[in-house]
C-alpha positions as CSV (number, residue, x, y, z in Angstrom):
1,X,14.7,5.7,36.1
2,X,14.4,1.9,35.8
3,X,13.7,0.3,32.4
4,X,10.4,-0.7,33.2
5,X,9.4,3.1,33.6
6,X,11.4,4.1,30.3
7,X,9.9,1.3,28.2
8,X,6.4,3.0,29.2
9,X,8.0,6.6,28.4
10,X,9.0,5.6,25.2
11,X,5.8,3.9,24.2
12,X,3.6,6.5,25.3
13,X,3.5,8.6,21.8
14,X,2.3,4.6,20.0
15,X,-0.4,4.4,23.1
16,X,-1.9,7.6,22.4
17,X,-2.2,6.8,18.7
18,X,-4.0,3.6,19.5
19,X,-5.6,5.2,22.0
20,X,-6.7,8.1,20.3
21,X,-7.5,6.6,17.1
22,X,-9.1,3.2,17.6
23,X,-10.8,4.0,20.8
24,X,-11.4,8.1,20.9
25,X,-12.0,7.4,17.3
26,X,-10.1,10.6,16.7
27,X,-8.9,11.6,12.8
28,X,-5.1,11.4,12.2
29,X,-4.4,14.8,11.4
30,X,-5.7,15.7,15.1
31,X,-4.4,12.4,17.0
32,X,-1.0,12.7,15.1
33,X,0.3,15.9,16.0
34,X,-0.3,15.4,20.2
35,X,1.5,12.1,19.2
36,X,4.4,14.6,18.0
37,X,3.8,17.0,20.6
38,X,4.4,14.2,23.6
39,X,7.1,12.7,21.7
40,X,9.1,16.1,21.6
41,X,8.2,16.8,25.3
42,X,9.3,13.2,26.4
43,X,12.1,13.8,23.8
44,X,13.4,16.7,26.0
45,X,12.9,15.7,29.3
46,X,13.3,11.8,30.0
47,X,15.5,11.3,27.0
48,X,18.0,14.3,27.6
49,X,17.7,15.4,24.2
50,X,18.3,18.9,23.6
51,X,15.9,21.1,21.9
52,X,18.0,21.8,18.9
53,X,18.3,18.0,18.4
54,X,14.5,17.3,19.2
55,X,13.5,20.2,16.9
56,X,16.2,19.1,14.0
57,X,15.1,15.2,14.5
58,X,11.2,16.6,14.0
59,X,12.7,18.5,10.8
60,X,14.3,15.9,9.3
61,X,11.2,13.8,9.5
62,X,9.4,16.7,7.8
63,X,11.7,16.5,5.2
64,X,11.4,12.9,4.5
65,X,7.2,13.1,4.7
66,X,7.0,16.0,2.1
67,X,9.8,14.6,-0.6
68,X,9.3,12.0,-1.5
69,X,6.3,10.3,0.5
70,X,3.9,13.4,0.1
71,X,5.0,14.5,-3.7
72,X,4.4,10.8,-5.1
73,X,0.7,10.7,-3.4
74,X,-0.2,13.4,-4.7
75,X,1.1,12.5,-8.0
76,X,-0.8,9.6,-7.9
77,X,-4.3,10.5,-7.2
78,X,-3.7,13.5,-8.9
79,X,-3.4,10.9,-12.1
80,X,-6.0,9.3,-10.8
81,X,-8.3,12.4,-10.5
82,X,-7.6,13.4,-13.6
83,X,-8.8,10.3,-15.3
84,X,-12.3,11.0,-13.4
85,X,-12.6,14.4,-14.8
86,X,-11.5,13.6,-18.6
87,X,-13.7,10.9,-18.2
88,X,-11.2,8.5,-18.9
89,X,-11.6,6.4,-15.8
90,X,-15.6,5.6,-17.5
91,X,-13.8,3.6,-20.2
92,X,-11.1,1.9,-18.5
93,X,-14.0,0.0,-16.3
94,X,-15.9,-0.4,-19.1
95,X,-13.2,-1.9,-20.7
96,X,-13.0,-4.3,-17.5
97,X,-16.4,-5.5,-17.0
98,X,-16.7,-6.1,-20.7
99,X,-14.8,-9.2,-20.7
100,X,-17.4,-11.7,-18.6
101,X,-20.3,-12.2,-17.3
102,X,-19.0,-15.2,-14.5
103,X,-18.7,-13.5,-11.3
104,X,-16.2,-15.7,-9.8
105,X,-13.8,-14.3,-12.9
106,X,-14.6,-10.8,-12.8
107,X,-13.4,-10.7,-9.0
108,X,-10.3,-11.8,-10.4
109,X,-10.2,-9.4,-13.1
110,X,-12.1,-6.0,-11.3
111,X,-11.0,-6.4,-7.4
112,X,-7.5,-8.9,-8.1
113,X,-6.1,-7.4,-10.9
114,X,-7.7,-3.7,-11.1
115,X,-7.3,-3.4,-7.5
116,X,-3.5,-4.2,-7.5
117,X,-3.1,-1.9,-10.7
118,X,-5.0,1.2,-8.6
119,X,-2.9,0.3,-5.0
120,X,0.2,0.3,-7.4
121,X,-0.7,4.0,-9.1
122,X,-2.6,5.7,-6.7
123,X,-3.2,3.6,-3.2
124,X,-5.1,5.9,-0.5
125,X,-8.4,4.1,-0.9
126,X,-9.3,3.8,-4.6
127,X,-8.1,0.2,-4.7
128,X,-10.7,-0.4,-2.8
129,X,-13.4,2.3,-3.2
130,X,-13.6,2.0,-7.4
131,X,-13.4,-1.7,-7.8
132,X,-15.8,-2.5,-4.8
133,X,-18.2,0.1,-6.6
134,X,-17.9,-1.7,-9.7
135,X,-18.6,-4.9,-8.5
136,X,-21.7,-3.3,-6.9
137,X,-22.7,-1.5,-9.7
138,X,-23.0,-5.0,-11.3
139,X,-25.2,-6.7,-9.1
140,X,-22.7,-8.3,-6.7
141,X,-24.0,-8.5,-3.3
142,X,-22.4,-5.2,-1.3
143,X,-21.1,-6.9,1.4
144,X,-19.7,-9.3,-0.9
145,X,-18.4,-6.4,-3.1
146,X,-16.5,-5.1,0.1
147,X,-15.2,-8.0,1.3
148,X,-13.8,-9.2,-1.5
149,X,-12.1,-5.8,-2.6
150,X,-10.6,-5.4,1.2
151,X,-8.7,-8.8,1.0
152,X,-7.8,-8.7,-2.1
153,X,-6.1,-4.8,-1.7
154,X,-4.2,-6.4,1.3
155,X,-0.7,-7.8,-0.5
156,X,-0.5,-5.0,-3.0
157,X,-0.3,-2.9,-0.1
158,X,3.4,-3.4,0.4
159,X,4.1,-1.2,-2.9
160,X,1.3,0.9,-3.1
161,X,1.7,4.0,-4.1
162,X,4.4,3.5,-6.6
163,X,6.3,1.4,-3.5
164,X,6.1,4.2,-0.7
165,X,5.3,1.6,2.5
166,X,8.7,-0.8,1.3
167,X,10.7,3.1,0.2
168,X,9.8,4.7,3.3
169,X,10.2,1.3,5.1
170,X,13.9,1.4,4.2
171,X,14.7,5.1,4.9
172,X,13.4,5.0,8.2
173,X,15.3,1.3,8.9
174,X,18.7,1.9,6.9
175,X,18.2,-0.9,4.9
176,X,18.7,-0.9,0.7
177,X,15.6,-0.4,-1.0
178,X,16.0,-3.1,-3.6
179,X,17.2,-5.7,-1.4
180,X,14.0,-5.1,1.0
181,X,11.8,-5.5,-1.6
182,X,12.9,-8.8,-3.0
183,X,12.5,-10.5,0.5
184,X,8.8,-8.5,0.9
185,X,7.7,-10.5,-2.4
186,X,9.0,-13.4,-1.0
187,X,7.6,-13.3,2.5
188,X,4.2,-12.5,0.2
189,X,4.2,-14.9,-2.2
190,X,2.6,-17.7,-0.7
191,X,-0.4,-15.3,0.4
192,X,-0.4,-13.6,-3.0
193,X,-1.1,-17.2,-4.5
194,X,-3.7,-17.6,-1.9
195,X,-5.6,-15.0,-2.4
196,X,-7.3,-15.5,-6.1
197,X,-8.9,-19.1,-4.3
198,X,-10.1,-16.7,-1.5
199,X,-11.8,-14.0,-3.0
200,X,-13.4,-16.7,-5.9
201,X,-14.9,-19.6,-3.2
202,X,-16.5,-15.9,-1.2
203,X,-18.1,-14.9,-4.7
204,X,-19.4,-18.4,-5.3
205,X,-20.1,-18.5,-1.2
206,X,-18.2,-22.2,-1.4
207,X,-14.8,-23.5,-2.2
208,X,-16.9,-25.6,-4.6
209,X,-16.8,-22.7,-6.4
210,X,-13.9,-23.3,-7.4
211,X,-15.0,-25.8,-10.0
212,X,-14.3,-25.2,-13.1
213,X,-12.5,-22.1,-12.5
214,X,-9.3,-23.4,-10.3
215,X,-7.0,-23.4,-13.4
216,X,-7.5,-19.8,-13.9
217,X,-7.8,-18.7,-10.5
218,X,-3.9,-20.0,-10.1
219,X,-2.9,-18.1,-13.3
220,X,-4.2,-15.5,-11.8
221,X,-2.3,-15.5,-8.6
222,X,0.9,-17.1,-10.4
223,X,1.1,-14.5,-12.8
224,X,1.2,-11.6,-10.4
225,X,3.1,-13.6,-8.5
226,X,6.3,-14.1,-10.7
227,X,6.2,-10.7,-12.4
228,X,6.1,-9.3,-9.0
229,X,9.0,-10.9,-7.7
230,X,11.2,-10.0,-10.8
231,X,10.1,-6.6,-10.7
232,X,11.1,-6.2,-7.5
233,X,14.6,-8.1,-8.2
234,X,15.7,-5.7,-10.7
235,X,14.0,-2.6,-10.4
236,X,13.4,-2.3,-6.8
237,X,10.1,-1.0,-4.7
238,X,8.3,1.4,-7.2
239,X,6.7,-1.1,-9.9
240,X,6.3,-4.7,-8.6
241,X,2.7,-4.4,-8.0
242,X,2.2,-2.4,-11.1
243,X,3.8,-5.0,-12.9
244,X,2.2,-8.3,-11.4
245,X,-1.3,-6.7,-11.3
246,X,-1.0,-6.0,-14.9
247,X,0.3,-9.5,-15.9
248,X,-2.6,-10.9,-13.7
249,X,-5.3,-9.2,-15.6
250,X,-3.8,-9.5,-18.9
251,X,-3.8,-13.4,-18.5
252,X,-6.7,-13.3,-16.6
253,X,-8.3,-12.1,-19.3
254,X,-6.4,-14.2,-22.1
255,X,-8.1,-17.4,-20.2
256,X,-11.3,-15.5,-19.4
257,X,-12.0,-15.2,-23.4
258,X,-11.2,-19.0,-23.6
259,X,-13.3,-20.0,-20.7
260,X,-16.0,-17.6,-22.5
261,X,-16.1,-20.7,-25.2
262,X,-17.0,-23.3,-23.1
263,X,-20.6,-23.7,-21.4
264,X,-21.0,-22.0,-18.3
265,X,-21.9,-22.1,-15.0
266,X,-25.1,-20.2,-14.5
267,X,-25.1,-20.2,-11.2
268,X,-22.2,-18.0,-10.9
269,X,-23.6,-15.6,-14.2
270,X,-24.7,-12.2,-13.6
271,X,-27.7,-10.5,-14.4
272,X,-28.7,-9.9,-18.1
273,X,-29.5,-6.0,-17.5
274,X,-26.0,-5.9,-16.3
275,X,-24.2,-7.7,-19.4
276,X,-26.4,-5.1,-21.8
277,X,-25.1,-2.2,-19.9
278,X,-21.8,-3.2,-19.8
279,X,-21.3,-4.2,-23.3
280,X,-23.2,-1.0,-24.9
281,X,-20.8,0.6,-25.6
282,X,-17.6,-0.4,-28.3
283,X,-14.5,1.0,-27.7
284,X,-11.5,0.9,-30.1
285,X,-7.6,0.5,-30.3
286,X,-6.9,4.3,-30.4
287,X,-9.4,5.0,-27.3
288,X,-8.1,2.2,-25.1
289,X,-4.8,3.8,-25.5
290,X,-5.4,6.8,-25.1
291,X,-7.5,6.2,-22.2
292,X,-4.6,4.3,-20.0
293,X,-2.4,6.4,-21.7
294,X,-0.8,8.4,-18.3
295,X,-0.6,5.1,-16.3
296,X,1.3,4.3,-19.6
297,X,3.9,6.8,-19.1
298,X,3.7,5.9,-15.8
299,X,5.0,2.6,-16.6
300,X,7.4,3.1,-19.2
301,X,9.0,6.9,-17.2
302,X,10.0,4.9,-13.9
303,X,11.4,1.9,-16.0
304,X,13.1,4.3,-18.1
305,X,15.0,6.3,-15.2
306,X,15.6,2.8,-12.8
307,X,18.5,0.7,-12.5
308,X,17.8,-1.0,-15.6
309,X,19.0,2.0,-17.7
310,X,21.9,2.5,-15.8
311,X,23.4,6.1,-17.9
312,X,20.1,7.3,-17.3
313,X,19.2,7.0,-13.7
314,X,22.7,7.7,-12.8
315,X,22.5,11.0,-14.5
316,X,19.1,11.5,-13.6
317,X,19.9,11.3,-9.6
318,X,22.9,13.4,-9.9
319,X,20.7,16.5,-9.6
320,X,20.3,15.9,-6.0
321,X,21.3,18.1,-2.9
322,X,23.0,16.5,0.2
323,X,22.1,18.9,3.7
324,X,23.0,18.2,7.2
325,X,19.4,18.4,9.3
326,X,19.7,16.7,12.6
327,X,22.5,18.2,14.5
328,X,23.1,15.7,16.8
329,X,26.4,13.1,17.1
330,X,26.7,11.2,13.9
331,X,23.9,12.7,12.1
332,X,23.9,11.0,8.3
333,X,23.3,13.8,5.8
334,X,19.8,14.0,4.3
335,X,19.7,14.1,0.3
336,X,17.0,15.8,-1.8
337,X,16.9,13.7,-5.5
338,X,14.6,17.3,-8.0
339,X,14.6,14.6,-10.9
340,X,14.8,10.9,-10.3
341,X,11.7,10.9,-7.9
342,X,8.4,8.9,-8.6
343,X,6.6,12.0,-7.6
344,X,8.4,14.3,-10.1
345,X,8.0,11.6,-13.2
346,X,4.8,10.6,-12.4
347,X,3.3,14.6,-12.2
348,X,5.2,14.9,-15.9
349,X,3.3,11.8,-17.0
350,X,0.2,13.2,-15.6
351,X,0.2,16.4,-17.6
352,X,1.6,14.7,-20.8
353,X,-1.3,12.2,-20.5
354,X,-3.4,15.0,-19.9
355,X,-3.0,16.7,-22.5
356,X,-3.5,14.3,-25.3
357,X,-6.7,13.8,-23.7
358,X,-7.6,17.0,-24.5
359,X,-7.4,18.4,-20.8
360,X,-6.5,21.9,-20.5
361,X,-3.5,23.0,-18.6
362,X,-5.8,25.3,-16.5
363,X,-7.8,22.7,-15.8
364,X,-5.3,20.3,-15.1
365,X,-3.8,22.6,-12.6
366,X,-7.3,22.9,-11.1
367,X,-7.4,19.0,-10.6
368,X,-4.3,19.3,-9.2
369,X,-5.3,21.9,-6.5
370,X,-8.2,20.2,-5.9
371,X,-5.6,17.0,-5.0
372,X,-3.8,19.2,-2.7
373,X,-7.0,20.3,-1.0
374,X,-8.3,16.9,-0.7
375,X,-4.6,15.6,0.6
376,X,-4.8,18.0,3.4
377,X,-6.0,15.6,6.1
378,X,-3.0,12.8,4.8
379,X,-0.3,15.0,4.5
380,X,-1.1,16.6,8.0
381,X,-1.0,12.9,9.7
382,X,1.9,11.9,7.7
383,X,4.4,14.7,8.4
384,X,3.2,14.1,12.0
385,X,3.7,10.3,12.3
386,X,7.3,10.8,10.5
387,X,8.5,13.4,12.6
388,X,7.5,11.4,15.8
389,X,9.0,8.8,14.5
390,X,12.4,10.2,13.7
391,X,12.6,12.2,17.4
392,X,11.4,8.5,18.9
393,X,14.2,6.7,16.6
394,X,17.1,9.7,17.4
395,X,16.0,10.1,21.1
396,X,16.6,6.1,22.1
397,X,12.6,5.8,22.7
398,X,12.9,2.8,19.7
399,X,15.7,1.0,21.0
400,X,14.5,1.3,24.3
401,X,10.9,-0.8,23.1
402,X,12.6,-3.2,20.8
403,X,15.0,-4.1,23.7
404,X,11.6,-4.8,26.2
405,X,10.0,-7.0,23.1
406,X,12.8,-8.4,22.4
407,X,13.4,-9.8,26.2
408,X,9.8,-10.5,26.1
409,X,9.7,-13.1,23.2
410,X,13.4,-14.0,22.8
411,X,14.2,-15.9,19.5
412,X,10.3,-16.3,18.3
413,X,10.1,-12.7,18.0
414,X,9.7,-13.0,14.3
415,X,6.4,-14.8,15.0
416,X,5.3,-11.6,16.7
417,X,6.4,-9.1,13.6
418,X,3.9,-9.6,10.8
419,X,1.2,-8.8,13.8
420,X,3.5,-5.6,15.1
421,X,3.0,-4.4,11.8
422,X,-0.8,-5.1,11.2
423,X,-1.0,-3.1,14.4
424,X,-0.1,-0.1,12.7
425,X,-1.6,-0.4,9.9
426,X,-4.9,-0.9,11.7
427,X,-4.6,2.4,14.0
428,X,-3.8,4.4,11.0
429,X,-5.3,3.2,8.0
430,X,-2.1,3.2,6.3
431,X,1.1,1.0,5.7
432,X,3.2,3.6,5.3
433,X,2.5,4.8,8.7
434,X,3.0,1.5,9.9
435,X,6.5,1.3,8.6
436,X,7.3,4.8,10.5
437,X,5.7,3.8,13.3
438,X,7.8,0.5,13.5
439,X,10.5,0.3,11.1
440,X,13.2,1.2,13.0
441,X,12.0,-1.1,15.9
442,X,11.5,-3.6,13.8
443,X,15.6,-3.7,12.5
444,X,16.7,-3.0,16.0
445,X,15.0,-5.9,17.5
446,X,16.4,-8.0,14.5
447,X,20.3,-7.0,15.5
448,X,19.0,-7.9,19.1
449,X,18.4,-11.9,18.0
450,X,20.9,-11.7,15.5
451,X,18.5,-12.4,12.9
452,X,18.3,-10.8,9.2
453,X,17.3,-7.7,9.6
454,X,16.2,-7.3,5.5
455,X,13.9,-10.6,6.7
456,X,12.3,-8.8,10.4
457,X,12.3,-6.0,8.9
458,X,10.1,-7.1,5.6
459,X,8.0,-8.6,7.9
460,X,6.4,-5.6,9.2
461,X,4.8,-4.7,5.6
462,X,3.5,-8.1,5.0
463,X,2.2,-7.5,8.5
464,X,0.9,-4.3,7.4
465,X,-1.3,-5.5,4.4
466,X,-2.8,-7.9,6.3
467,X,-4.0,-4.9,8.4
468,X,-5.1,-3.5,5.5
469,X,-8.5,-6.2,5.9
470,X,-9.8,-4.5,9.4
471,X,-8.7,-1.4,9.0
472,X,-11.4,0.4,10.3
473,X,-10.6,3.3,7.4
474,X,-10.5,0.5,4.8
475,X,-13.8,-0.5,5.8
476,X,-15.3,3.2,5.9
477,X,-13.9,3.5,2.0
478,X,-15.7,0.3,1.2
479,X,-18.8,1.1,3.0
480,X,-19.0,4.3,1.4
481,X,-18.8,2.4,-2.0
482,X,-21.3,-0.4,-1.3
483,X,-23.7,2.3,0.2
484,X,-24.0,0.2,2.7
485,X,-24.0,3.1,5.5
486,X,-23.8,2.2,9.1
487,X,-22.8,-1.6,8.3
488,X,-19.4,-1.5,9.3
489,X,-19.5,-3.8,12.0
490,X,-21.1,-6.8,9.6
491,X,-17.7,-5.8,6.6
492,X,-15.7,-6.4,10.1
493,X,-17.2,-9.4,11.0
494,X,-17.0,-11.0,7.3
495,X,-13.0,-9.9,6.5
496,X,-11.6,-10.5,10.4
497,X,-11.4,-14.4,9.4
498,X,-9.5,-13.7,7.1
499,X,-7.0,-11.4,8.8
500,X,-6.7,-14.2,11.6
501,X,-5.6,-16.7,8.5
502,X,-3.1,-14.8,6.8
503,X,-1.4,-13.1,10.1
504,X,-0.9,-16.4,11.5
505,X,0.6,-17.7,8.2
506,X,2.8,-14.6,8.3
507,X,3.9,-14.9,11.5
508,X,4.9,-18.6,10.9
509,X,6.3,-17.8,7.1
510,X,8.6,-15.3,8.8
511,X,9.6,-17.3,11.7
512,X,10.2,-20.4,9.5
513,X,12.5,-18.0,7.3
514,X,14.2,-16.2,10.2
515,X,15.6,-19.8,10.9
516,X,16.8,-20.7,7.0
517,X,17.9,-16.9,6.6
């Protein structure tokens, strides 16, 4: 067969999914597994793969979806649920919205900051689902409420989930972990000082807005910003979001009590009903504490067990197992790490937080199964979309599609690869799946135009969380929190702007840098 025919082979499983998803408006864990299904078939027969190594490949990537990817999401939103049922989650908004009543700051403070803390711990929607909901619950126009939340959740996006898109991003591509995250902040960083000026001229409906409020609106971006980038320097993919989105809302706020001192804007004030409700309620030292106390843990377990302790974490990962899955030529063994996981430390961090707040174990375990339950759906498309990935990545099928984009766009690829990854992030809903989807493609078309492949390769999560703006299951989660039902189309239409601007800037940020790098 020529290589026009085996290009459209190999891209056949990625057609279905954006078929089957955007169009047949199919759920993943139905549209993934025929992906799987015609990748194994295609696998077999046009690739000259044999079963074994087709059916080992599919393992492997079964492997890889359930630990680590699927044991730290559930570990997250299991933390996260639990703070709903102790109630816990009540007070940490209150805590939020008690700080101003100017709602070109609380954006900063409720759908900036918050927003990057909940993408960082949990991901999966409640970055933008709680947030947009509190916005809304305080009188912010809906629409407003979810367009604000959706662009601002798109950056944190590239280590949501305690870092899974950049972790899984660099299993699937080869590449180090720690390295790959340092060049994602720094692809990101003009975009994540961007985006505080954004979100505050749409609450104020006018960059003139920005009056008044510019100063703190860059502290806010800056200090995500550098902590970010450090975080991800030294400890690698797991925290930099948790870290910057912390910083930005502990500063935010810092200048937020100051600004509080000086007249204000009433044009930009929110309603007085809204102030009484918010500030009913006094909540002291102990409480707060006790209240963040497992995203606490959180925190201080994965900085405990990284590369900054190094006795530690080198113990620590030593409990591992090392197993040979794909039996094909060359086949790099696959290691299991019981201890040193995100998953593992953040489900002990869970039930220790748990506890103090006065959760039974039973019922802890019951939140957990709940998780579980309600993870069904996730785990189903990601095990799918990993082991079609791996067979497409073993088979050829990837080489065979970077090879055909490559000759297609030559040396401006890399103006292509923030868009490549925005694809896949928009006909899944998720980042992660995007890096599965094109990771690998994504390094081999980098080797192809000798280009960095830590910078190509970055490029498709920065692509990514700009996806993250029209994902069409980004926009269900917002619509669902804004009650505005059956006004998708109108969130679309508002945020797609948006997503033109920072794709474009992506694709010219990562060309620019493919040339210096």
């Amino acid at each position: 067969m020529n290589n026009a025919v085996m290009f459209l082979l190999a891209i056949t499983p990625i057609i279905w999914l954006i078929i089957s998803l955007s169009k047949m408006k199919m759920a993943g864990y139905l549209a993934c597994p025929i992906a799987l299904a015609i990748s194994a078939v295609l696998a077999v027969t046009a690739f000259k793969m044999t079963p074994l190594d087709m059916f080992t490949a599919g393992l492997e990537g079964v492997a890889l979806a359930v630990w680590p990817i699927i044991l730290v999401i559930i570990a997250a939103v299991f933390t996260y649920n639990l703070s709903i049922y102790t109630g816990n989650m009540e007070l940490i908004k209150q805590m939020l919205t008690g700080v101003t009543s100017d709602k070109r700051i609380l954006v900063l403070i409720i759908a900036w900051g918050f927003g990057g803390f909940l993408e960082g711990m949990a991901g999966f929607g409640t970055a933008v689902a709680i947030p947009a909901s509190m916005l809304y619950a305080l009188g912010f126009d809906p629409l407003l409420a979810a367009g604000v939340c959706l662009i601002s959740n798109a950056t944190p996006t590239a280590f949501g989930s305690i870092g899974i898109p950049t972790v899984t991003l660099s299993q699937v591509s080869g590449l180090n972990p720690e390295a790959l995250s340092f060049v994602t902040v720094i692809q990101l960083i003009i975009p994540i000082l961007i985006t505080p000026f954004v979100i505050v001229a749409m609450a104020g409906k006018s960059i003139k807005a920005l009056k008044g409020v510019g100063f703190i609106t860059f502290i806010s971006g800056i200090s995500f910003a550098i902590p970010e980038l450090i975080a991800a320097k030294f400890i690698g993919a797991e925290l930099p979001v948790i870290v910057g989105s912390v910083c930005s809302m502990l500063c935010t706020i810092a200048f937020a009590k100051i600004q509080g001192k000086k007249k204000q804007n009433n044009d930009y004030i929110i309603s007085s009903d809204s102030d009484k409700e918010k500030n009913k309620e006094k909540i002291g030292t102990k409480r707060a504490v006790i209240a963040w106390l497992p995203f606490i843990l959180i925190f201080v377990f994965l900085i405990l067990t990284s590369n900054l302790i190094a006795p530690l974490h080198n113990t620590l990962s030593a409990v591992k197992t090392s197993v040979k899955i794909y039996t094909g030529e060359n086949a790099p063994l696959y290691t299991f790490v019981w201890v040193n996981t995100p998953g593992v430390l953040i489900l002990l961090a869970a039930f220790i937080g748990g506890f103090v707040q006065k959760a039974g174990f039973t019922d802890m375990i019951k939140v957990l199964g709940c998780t579980v339950k309600q993870m069904c759906g996730t785990m189903i498309t990601i095990i799918s979309v990993i082991a079609t990935a791996k067979i497409m990545g073993y088979s050829g099928m990837i080489n065979i599609i970077a090879a055909m984009a490559v000759a297609a766009t030559g040396q401006v690829y890399p103006l292509i690869a923030p868009a490549i990854g925005a694809l896949g992030t928009f006909i899944t809903g998720s980042a992660t799946s995007s890096s599965v989807l094109f990771g690998k493609l994504q390094a081999e078309a980098a080797s192809a135009i000798n280009a960095n492949p830590y910078w190509i390769t970055a490029a498709n999560t920065c692509g990514a969380t700009a996806g993250k703006i029209i994902s069409p299951q980004s926009i269900s989660i917002a619509v669902a929190a804004t009650k505005m039902s059956g006004k998708e189309g109108e969130i679309l239409s508002s945020t797609v702007k948006y997503f033109i601007m920072f794709i474009v800037l992506m694709g010219l940020i990562t060309l620019f840098g493919a040339l210096l790098f």
